[in-house]
C-alpha positions in Angstrom: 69.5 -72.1 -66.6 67.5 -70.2 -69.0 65.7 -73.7 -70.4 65.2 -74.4 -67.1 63.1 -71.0 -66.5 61.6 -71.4 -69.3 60.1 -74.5 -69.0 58.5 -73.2 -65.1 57.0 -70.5 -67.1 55.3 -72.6 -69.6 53.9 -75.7 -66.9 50.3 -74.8 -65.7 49.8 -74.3 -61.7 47.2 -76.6 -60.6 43.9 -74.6 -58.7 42.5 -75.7 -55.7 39.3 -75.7 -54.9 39.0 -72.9 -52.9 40.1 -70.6 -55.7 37.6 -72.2 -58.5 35.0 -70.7 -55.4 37.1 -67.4 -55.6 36.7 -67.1 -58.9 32.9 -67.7 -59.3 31.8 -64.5 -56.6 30.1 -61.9 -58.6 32.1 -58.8 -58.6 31.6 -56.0 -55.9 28.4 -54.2 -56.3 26.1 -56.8 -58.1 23.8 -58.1 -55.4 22.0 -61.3 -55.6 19.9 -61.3 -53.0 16.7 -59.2 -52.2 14.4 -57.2 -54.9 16.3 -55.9 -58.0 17.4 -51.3 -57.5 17.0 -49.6 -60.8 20.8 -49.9 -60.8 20.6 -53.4 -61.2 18.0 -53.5 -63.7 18.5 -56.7 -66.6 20.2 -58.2 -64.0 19.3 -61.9 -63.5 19.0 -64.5 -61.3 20.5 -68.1 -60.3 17.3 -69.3 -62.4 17.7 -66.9 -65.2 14.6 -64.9 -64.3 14.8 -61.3 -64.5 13.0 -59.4 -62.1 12.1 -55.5 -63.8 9.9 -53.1 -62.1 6.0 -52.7 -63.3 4.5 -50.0 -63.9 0.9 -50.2 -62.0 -2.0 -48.1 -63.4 -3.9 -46.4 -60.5 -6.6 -48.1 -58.9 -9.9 -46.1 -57.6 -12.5 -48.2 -55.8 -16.0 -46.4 -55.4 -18.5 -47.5 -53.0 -22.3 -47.0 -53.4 -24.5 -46.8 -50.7 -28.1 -48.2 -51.3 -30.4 -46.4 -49.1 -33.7 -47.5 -48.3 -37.0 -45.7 -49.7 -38.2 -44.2 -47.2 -35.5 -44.7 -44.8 -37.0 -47.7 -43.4 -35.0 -51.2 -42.5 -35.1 -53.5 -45.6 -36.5 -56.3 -43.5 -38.9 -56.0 -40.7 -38.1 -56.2 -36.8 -38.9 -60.0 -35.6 -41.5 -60.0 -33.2 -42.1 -62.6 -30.6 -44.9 -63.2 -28.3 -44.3 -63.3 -24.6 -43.3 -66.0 -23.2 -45.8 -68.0 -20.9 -44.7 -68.5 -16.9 -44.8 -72.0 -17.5 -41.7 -71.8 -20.9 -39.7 -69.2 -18.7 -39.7 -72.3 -16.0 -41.0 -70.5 -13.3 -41.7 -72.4 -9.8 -44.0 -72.0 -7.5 -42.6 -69.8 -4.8 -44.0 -68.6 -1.2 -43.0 -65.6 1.0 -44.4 -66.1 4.6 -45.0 -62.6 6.6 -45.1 -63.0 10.4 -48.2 -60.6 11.6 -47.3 -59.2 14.6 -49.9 -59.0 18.2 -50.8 -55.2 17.6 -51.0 -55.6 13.6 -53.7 -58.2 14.1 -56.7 -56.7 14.9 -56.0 -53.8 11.5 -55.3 -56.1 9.3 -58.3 -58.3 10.1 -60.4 -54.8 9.5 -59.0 -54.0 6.3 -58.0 -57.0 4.5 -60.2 -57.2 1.5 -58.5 -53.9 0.7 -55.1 -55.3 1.6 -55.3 -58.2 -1.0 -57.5 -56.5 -3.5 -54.3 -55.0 -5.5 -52.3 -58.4 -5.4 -55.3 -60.9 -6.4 -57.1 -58.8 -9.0 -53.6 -57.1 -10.6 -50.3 -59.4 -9.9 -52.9 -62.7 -10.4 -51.1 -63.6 -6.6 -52.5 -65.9 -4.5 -52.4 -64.8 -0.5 -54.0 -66.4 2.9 -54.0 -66.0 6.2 -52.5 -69.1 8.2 -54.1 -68.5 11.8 -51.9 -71.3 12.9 -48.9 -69.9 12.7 -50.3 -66.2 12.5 -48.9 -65.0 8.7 -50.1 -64.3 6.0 -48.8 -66.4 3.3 -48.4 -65.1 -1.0 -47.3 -67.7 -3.8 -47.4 -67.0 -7.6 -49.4 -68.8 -9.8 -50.1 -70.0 -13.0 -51.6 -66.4 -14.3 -48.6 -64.4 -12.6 -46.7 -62.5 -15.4 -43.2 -61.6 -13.6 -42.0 -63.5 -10.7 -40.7 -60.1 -9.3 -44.7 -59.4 -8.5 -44.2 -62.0 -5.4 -41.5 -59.9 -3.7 -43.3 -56.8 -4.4 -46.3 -58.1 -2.8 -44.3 -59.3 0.5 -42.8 -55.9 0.9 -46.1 -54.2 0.3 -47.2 -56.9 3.4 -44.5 -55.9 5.5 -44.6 -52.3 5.1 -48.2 -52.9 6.4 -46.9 -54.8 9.7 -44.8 -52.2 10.3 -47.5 -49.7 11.1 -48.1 -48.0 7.6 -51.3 -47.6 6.3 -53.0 -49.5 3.1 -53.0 -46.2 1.2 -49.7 -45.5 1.8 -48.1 -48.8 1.6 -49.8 -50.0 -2.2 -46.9 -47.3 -3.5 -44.4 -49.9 -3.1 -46.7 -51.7 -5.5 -46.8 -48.9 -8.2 -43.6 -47.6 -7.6 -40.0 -48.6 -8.3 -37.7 -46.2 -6.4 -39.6 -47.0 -2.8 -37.8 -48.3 0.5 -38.3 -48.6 3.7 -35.5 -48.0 6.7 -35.7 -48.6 9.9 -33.6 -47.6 13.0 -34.0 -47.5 16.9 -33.3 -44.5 18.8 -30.4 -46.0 20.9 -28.9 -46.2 17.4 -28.5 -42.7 17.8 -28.2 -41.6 21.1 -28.4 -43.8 24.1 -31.4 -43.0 26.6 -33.3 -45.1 28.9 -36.5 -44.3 31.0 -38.6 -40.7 31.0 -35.6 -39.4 28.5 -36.8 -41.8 25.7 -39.9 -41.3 26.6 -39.5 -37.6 26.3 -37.4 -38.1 22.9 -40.3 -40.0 21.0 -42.8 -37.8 22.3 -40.3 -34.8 20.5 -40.6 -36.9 17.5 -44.3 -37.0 17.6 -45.2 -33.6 18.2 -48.4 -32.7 19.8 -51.3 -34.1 18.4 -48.2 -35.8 15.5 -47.1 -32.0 14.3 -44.0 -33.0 14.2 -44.3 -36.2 12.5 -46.8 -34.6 9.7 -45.1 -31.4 9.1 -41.5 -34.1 8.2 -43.7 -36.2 6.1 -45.5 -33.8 4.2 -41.9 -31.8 4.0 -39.7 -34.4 2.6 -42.8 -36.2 1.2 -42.2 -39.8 2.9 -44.6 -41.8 5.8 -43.1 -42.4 9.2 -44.3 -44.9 11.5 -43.4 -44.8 15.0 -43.2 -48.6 16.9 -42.2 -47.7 20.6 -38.1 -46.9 19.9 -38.4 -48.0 16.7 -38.8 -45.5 13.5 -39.6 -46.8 9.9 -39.4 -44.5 7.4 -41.2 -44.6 3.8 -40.2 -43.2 0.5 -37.5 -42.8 -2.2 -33.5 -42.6 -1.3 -33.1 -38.7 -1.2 -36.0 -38.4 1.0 -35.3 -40.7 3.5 -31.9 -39.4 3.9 -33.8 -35.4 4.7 -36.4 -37.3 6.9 -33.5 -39.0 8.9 -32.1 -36.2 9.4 -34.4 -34.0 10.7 -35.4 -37.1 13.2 -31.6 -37.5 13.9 -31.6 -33.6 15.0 -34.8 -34.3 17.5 -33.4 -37.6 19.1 -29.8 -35.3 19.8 -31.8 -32.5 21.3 -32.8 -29.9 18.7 -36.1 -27.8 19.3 -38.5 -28.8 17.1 -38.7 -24.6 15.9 -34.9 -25.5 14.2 -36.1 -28.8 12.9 -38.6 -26.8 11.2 -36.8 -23.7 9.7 -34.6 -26.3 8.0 -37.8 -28.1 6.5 -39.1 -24.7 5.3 -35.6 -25.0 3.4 -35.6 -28.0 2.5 -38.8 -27.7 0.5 -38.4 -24.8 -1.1 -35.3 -26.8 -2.6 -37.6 -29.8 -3.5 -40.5 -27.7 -5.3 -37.5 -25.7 -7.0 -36.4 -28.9 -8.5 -39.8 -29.8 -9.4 
């Protein structure tokens, strides 16, 4: 029995695989995986490189900033001519104004004046087509913006409408410039001797009323049977509505004009 034990003790155990595996994991707390802590410093990898920490000198970067004598660019702005009408590929274009029975005879009497500021400045070319009774503006060759040709046929129609030359070459000059128009049944709705009494309110005596709105919110009105055009920038137009508003519902002109009297003290104040 004892020989028997004996000889147990002394035969080898074969190992399965599993525990060679088991017996090749690192022990508990050596990591392989991920940077090396200062705990595991010396310790090496599967390739037998040894990661250590370096120790990094540190780094200062300056920057220098050249300036300029002078302060001035150091290359020159490009400059380009203009370009021609013909390169921007302009096209000939036409507006066609209608002239209307009552705007012929004026404009016949003051039409060198009318195309004076279009021919000579814009380089427009304009004619009167009797045939079908409108007066006809294409650019030309010469013409430096094509935004000259729909200046010119607003400055035309402002004219039908019953404004004078003088008055109408601002839309010419000028930017900020419109024209609005509006009947009086868009307002209140009258028919017979009460329209005819409201425009004559508008009007004044002698055109009191008329002048004393223009000169007070500094725009033109022109009065076509029920229909009122008004000329000038956007806040003025808005004061002369208004005051013509108040006149079509019924005001007395004396109201209309205490709230002018206010209304341009508040303009020349701004001024």
């Amino acid at each position: 029995m004892a020989g028997t034990s004996q000889k147990a003790i002394e035969t080898p155990v074969p190992m399965d695989d599993v525990d060679d595996d088991l017996a090749e994991t690192p022990a508990e707390g050596a990591s392989n995986y991920g940077p090396v802590r200062s705990r595991d410093k010396g310790a090496a990898s599967e390739s037998g490189i040894v990661f250590q920490p370096a120790e990094v000198e540190d780094v200062i970067v300056e920057t220098i900033d050249e300036e300029p004598e002078g302060g001035e660019a150091p290359y020159g702005k490009p400059q380009f001519p203009a370009l021609t009408p013909n390169q921007q590929g302009m096209r000939r274009q036409m507006r066609r104004i209608q002239v209307p029975p009552h705007r012929l005879t004026p404009l016949k009497a003051s039409w060198i004046q009318l195309i004076e500021p279009m021919v000579e400045h814009m380089k427009l070319q304009v004619r009167m087509n009797t045939k079908r009774r409108a007066v006809e503006i294409r650019n030309s060759e010469h013409t430096a913006d094509i935004g000259y040709l729909q200046k010119a046929a607003d400055y035309m129609k402002a004219f039908m409408l019953g404004f004078d030359q003088p008055d109408a070459v601002a839309l010419l000059r000028l930017d900020d410039l419109f024209i609005e128009s509006f009947e009086v049944k868009d307002v209140k709705r009258l028919q017979g001797d009460h329209l005819s009494r409201c425009i004559g309110r508008i009007a004044g005596k002698d055109g009191k009323t008329k002048y004393a709105i223009e000169n007070a919110t500094r725009t033109r009105i022109s009065l076509c049977e029920d229909k009122v055009h008004i000329l000038g920038s956007f806040a003025n137009i808005k004061l002369a509505r208004d005051s013509i508003c108040s006149l079509i519902l019924g005001s007395a002109p004396g109201k209309v004009y205490t709230k002018l009297r206010t209304v341009s003290k508040r303009l020349q104040e701004r001024i």
